[in-house]
N, C-alpha and C positions, 0 to 999 in steps of 0.2 A: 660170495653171495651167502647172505644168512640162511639160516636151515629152519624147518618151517618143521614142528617137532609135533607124533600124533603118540597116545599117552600109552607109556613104558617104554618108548624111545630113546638110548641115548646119544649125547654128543659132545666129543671132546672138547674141552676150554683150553684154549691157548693163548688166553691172557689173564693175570690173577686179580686187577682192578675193575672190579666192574662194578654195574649198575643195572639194576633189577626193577622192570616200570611195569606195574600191573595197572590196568584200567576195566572198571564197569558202570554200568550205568545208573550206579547210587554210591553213596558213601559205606565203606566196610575199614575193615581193620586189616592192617598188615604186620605179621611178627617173623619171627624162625625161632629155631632149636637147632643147639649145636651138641651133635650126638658124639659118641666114642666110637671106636672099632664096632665095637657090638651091638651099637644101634641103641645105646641106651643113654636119655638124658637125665645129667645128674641131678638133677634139681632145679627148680628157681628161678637159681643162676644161670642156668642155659637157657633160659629164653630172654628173648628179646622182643621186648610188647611196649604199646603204647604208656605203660607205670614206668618201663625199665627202658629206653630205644637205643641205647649203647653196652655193647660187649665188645670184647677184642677182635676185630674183623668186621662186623657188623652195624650200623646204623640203620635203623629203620624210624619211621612218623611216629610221631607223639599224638597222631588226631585220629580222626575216620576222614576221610577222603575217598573220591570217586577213580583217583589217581595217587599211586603211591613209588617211591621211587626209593629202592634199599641202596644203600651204597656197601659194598663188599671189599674187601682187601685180604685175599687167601694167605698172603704172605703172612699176615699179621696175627692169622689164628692160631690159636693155641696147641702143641702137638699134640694135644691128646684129642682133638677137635678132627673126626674122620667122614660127619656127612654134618650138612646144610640142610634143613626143612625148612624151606617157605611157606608158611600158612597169608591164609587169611579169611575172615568170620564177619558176618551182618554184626553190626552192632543192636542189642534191645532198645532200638529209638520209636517212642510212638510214632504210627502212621506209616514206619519204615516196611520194607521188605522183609520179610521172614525166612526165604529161602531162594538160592539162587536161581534157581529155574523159573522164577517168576521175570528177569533179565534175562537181558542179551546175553550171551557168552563172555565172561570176563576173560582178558589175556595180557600173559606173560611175555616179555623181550627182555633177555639177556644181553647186554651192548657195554662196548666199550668206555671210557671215559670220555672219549668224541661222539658218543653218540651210534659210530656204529654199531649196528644190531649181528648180533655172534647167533644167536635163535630165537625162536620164535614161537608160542605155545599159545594155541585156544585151548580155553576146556568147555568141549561140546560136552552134552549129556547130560548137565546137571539138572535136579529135580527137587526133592525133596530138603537137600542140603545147605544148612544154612554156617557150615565151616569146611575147609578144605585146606587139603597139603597142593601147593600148586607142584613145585618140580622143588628136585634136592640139588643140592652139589657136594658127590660124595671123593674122597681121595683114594686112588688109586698109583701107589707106590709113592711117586716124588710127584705125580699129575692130580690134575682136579677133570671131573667130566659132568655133564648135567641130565640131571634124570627126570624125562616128564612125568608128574604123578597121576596127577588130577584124582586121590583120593576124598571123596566127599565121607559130611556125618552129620545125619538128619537131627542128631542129639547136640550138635552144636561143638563147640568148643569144649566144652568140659569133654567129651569122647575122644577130640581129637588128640589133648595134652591129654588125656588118658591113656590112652595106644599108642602115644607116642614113648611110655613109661614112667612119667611123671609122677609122684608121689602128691597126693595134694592135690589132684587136678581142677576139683572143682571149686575149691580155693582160690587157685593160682586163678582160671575165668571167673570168678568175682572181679578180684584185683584189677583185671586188668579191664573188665567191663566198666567199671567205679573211674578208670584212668579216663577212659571213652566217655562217659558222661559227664566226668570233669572236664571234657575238653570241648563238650558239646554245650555247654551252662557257656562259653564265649566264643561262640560262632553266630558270623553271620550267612542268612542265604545268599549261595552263588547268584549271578546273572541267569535269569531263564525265561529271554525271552524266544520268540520264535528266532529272530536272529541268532542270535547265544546258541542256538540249538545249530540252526544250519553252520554257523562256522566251527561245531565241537564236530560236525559232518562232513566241513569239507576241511579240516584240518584231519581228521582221522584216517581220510585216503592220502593224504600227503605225505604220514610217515608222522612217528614219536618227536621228532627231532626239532618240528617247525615252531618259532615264539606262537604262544596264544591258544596251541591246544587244546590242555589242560585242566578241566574245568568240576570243581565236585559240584554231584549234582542237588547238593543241598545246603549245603555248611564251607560257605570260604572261608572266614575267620573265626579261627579255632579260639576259644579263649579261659583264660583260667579261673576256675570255679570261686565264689566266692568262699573267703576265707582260708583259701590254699596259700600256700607262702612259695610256692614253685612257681615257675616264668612259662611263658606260655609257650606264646601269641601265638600265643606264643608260648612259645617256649621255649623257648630262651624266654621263656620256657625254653630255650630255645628250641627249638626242636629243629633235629641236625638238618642241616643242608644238605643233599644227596646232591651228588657231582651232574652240573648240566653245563649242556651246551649253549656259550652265553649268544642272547639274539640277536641276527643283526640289524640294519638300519630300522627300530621301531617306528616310525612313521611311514614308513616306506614297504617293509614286509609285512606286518600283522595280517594275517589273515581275513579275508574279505568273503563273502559269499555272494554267487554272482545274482543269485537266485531269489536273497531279500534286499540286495543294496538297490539304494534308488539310485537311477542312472545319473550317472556323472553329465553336467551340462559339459555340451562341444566347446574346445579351446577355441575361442577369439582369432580370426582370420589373420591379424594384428600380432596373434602372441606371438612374443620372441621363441625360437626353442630351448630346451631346460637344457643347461650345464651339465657340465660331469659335476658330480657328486651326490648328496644324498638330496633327496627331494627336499625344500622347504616342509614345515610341518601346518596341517590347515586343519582349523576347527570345524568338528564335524565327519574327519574323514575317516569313517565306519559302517559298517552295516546301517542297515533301519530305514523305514519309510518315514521318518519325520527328524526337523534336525535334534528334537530332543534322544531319540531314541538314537540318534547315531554317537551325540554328545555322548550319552551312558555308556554304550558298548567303545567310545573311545577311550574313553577314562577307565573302564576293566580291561583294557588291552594297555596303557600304561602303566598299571599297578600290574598286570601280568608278566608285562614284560621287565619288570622293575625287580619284581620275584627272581627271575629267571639269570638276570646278568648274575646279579647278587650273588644265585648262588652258584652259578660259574665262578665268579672271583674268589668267594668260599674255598670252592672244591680244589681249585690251582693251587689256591696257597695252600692248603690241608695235605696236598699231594706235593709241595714242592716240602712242607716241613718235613712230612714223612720220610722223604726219598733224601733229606739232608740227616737225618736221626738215622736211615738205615747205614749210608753210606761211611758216618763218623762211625758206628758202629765198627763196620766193615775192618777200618781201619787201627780200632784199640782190639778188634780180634785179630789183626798180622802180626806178629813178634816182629816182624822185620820193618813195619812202618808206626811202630807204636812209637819211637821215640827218632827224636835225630830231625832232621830236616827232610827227610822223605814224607816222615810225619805229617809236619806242618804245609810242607806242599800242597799232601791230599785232602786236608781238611781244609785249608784256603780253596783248592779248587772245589771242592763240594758245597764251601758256601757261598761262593759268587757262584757254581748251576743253581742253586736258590735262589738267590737274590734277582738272578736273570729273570727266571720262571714266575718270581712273584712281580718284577717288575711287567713283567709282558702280560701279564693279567690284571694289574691295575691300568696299563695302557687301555686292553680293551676296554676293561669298568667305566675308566673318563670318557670312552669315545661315545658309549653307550646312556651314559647319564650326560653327558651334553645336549646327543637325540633328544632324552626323553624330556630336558630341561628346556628346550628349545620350543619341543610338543607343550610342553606344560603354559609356557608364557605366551601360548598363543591360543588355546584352550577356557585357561582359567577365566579371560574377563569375557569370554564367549558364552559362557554357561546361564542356563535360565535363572531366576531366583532359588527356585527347588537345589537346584543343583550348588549354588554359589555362596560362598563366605558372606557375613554381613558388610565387609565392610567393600562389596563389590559394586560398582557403581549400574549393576542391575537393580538395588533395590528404589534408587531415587528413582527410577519410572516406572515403580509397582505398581500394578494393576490388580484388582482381585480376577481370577483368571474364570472360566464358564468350564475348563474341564480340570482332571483333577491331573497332576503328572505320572510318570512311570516311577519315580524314584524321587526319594529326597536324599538331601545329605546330611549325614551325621558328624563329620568331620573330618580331621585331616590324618593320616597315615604316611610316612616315611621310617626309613631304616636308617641304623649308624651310618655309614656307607655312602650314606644317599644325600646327607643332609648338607642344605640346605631346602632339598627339592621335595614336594608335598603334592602326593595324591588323595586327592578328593574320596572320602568311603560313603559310596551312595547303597542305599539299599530301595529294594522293591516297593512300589506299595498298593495293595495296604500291607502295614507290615502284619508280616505271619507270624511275629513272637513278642512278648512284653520286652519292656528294658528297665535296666535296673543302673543306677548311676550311684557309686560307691561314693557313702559320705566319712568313710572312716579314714584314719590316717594307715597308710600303707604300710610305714614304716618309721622308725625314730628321723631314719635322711630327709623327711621332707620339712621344708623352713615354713610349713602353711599349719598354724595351731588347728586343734579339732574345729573349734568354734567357728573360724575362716573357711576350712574344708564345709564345715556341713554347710555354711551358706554358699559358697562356690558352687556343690554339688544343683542346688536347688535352684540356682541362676541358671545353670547348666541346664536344667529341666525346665526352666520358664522358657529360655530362648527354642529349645528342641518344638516346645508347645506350640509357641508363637509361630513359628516356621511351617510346623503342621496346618495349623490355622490359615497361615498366610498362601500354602500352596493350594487349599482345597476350595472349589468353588463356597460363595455364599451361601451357609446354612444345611450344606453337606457333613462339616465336621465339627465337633464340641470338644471343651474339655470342661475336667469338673475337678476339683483338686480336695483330697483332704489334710487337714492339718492340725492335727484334736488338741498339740496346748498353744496353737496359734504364733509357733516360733517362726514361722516361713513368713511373714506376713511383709517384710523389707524388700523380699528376694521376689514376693508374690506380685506388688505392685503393678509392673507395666499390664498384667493380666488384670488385677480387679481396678484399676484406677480406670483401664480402659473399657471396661464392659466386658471383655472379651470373655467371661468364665461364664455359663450358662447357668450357675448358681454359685454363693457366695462360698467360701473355702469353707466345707464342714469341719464342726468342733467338737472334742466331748466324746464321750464313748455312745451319746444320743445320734450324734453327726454321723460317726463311720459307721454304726448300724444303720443308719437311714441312707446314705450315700449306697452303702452294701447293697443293702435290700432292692434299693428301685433298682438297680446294674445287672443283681442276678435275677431281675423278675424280668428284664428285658430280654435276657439272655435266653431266660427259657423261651417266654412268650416264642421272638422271633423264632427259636431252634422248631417249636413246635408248630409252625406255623411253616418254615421249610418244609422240614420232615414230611409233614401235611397235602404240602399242595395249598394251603389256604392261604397265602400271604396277606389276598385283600381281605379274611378275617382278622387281621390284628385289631386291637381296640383303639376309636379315632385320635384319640391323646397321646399316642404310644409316638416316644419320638424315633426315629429310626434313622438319623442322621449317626455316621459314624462317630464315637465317644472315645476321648483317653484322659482316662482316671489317673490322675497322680497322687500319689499317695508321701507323704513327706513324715519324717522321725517314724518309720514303723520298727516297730511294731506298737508302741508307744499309742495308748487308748486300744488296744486290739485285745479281744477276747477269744477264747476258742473257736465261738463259730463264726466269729470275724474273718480270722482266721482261713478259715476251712472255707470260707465265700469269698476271699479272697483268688486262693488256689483254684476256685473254679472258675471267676473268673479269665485268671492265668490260663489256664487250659481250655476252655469252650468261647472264652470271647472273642477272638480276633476272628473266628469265619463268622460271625456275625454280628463285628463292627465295632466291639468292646476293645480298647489296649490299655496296657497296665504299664505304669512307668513309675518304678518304685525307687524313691528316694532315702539311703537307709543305709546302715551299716550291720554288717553280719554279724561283729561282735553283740551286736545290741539284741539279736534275737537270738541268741546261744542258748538259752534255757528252755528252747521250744526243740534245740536236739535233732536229730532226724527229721522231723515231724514237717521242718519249712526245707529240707533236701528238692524236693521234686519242682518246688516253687524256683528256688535259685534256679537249677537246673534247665528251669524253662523259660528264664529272661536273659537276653545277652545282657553282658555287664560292659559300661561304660565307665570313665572315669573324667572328673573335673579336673583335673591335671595330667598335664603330660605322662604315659607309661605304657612300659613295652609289654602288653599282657593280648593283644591281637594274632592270630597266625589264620597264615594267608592257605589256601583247599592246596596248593599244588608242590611246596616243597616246607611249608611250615614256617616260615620265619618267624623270629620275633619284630611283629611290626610296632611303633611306637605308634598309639592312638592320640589324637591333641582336639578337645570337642572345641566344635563352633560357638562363640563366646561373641557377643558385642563387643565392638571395641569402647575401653572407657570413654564415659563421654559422647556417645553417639544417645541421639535419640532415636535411631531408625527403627528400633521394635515400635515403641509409642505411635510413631506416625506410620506405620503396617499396618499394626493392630485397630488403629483408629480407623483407617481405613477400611478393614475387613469387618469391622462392626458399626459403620454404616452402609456396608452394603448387604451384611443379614437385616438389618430394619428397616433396609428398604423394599429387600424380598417381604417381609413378614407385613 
């Protein structure tokens, strides 16, 4: 039975591989420090943060998450390596939390590579604290034991690696806050709806263990900042897989809540009874009081569960390499089986227990991606337009719809692993961050010249628009595009040929000040008008239909206080109604320096080609992102769009 630990308590560990799952109810940071005999970190190099998330023994996230999961390997640390500090720290995210006391109690489970739980630690009490050492694992002769801290420090991080000994300290929390915000500039918001909620409630009485969990409560995909040359998603960027327990039958166990799921209709007097084996997989079968909302929460319970095998197979193989490296070891350290045929024996035997180990983990992998592939093909053409690829044959009975939906889709997400199988990346709406679609070349590797890319990227932006348009009732949603030396104008067409842009593409440094101006005169208006109380004081012309500005070659015609209306945009417009989708490459505004820092940081960034730069709230993956693109040849935006703009003129 696990031992349920209250703070200065310790308890013996009698296994050296484990896995360390803290959970609360926001996104924070998770690192350690690997101290000496004397309690003193040498530098730097002994931590392990979100900049740095690999040391010898240790793996920790490269993101902020509401759930983070270390993976530990005692064996493998360094002997001068004599205690373990597990921290973790609010990250400085507007709107965020400041200090832990404003949450529920965060907690700690020390568990084996299966998942069983070895102990167990709340940290009651916290208050002012907006950083904390949770428990240590310090060594004791040839044993390791774990020690509950729950030191808090109302000064944050910089106090904590201060006390800890650290030389630099408030350096070292720069660094790794800069890591945090780089990973926060490509995240998207997790699912949150009431559903989402009750199942992160009745999965959390169920135990650590169960698919679907897991949930950050603000940022699933983690992504890399522009202009970073590091992997994210990702990260891979990668950012390392922490050893899990792979899920079993995903259509069949995902977590259900009894509380918001609408009752299942009675089996058919008629129906045969179900077989042994894994249930069929049925579109729809999720939480939620309407089939859209069940569609959603089932498609974040297949990309959850999709995380989850993944990095089960990860961790098997990681753990079978290792335990084949120790064991060859083992054997060039025996004078008596280093040569000869005793030799060779033991290293033949150590590498078929590998090969076994890894085999029996790719077993699980295929049984697990067949589920989910199974799920997927029966899913996919069930999904609304909001939710569905273009070239699903939801859109030949488009309707303009009278509400607006939960979610749109952005595209498609899969893993090396995984491929050929594709989860759908839906986000909430309206959405609560700008986007930003890279038109630069990432790299010498890609065969798409700049010129292609930037037009790719900007098709990538008409279609995202178009979709906008086509899920929002009539005359709810607008967009307005600017383009100041009118290079988008090929890319722009399905929008201005069809009517669909509520004014013609601005040009000229006269156009983005005039496009600026009215955007942030609305901005205010409306805010002041909230704030207020006075809404029915708005002025009668004011249009108040939600708006998304795209902005095409920026910085290009932008001046400082273009600029600077820009970012406030970015910042104050999405709570009322404004979104920003900037079409652009970061090299191209390098000369503005820090100064567009806070703007990046605050649009996820997408990309017109295929690349792994997404990571997912719960073990980080690099996921590969692939945006929703027309297929050539189709006319289906033209006749949407045509669609959607005669039924705002017939509203009007």
């Amino acid at each position: 039975m696990a031992a349920e630990l209250v703070r200065g308590q310790n308890h013996p560990l009698a296994r050296n591989r484990i896995e360390i799952r803290i959970s609360a109810d926001a996104p924070f940071v998770a690192g350690a420090t690997l101290a000496d005999e004397s309690g003193r970190v040498r530098g730097a190099d002994g931590v392990a943060h979100p900049g740095a998330p690999t040391l010898p023994g240790i793996e920790v996230s490269r993101q902020a998450a509401a759930e983070h999961r270390l993976a530990v390997d005692l064996d493998a640390m360094p002997e001068t390596v004599h205690r373990v500090s597990v921290l973790i720290a609010l990250p400085a995210t507007p709107g965020g939390p400041t200090r832990f006391g404003a949450l529920a109690a965060p907690r700690a489970a020390v568990t084996g590579l299966d998942g069983t739980e070895v102990a167990g630690y709340t940290l009651t009490g916290l208050d002012a604290e907006s950083a904390v050492v949770v428990l240590e694992l310090y060594r004791r002769h040839t044993a390791w034991k774990i020690h509950a801290v729950g030191q808090g420090y109302a000064a944050g991080l910089p106090a904590l690696l201060d006390d800890q000994g650290l030389p630099q300290a408030a350096e070292l929390a720069r660094g790794i806050e800069e890591a945090v915000a780089r990973g926060l500039a490509r995240s998207v918001p997790a699912p949150t709806t009431d559903a989402d909620r009750s199942r992160r409630t009745a999965a959390s009485a169920h135990g650590p263990d169960l698919p679907g969990t897991a949930t950050a409560a603000g940022s699933p995909y983690d992504v890399q900042t522009p202009g970073d040359s590091a992997v994210r998603p990702a990260p891979p960027e990668g950012p390392a897989a922490a050893p899990l327990r792979p899920p079993a039958a995903p259509s069949t166990t995902r977590i259900r809540s009894a509380t918001s799921a609408a009752p299942a209709p009675p089996p058919a007097p008629d129906a045969p009874a179900p077989a042994d084996g894994p249930v069929p997989p049925v579109a729809g079968d999720a939480v939620g009081w309407s089939m859209d909302e069940r569609l959603y929460n089932q498609v974040w319970g297949m990309f959850e569960d999709l995380a989850r095998s993944t990095a089960a197979y990860r961790s098997a193989v990681d753990f079978a390499d290792s335990r084949l490296e120790k064991e060859l070891d083992q054997v060039l350290s025996d004078p008596r089986s280093r040569l000869g045929s005793a030799g060779d024996t033991a290293r033949e035997a150590a590498r078929a227990r590998q090969a076994q180990l890894v085999d029996q983990a790719q077993s699980v992998l295929d049984r697990d991606l067949a589920q989910l592939a199974a799920e997927s093909e029966v899913v996919e053409p069930a999904l609304p337009p909001a939710y569905a690829r273009w070239d699903n044959p939801a859109w030949h009975g488009y309707r303009v719809p009278t509400e607006p939906p939960m979610a749109v889709r952005l595209g498609d997400l899969h893993l090396p692993e995984s491929d050929p199988l594709r989860i759908p990346m839906l986000v909430r709406l309206p959405l609560e961050r700008g986007l930003w679609i890279d038109s630069g070349v990432p790299d010498e590797s890609r065969s798409a010249e700049a010129g292609e890319l930037r037009h790719l990227a900007l098709q990538t932006a008409v279609a995202l628009a178009a979709r906008l348009l086509a899920v929002h009732p009539a005359g709810e949603f607008g967009v307005r595009v600017i383009d100041p030396a009118g290079a988008g104008a090929s890319a722009l067409a399905p929008l201005t040929e069809t009517g669909a842009l509520d004014a013609p593409p601005a040009r000229g440094a006269a156009g983005v000040a005039g496009t600026l101006g009215s955007l942030t005169e609305r901005v205010d208006l409306v805010q002041m008008a909230v704030r207020g109380g006075a809404s029915d004081a708005l002025p009668p012309g004011l249009d108040t239909s939600r708006q998304l500005l795209i902005v095409h070659d920026f910085p290009h015609g932008f001046d400082d206080r273009a600029v600077t209306q820009l970012r406030y945009l970015a910042d104050e417009g999405p709570d009322v109604g404004v979104h920003l989708l900037l079409v652009a490459d970061r090299e191209d505004a390098a000369a503005y320096g820090p100064l567009l820092d806070p703007l990046w940081r605050s649009l996820m960034r997408l990309t017109p080609v295929p690349d792994d730069h997404l990571a997912d709230p719960w073990v980080g993956h690099a996921w590969t992102y692939e945006p929703c693109l027309v297929p050539p040849g189709s006319h289906v935006l033209q006749r949407v769009l045509t669609q959607v703009v005669a039924a705002r003129t017939k509203r009007t």
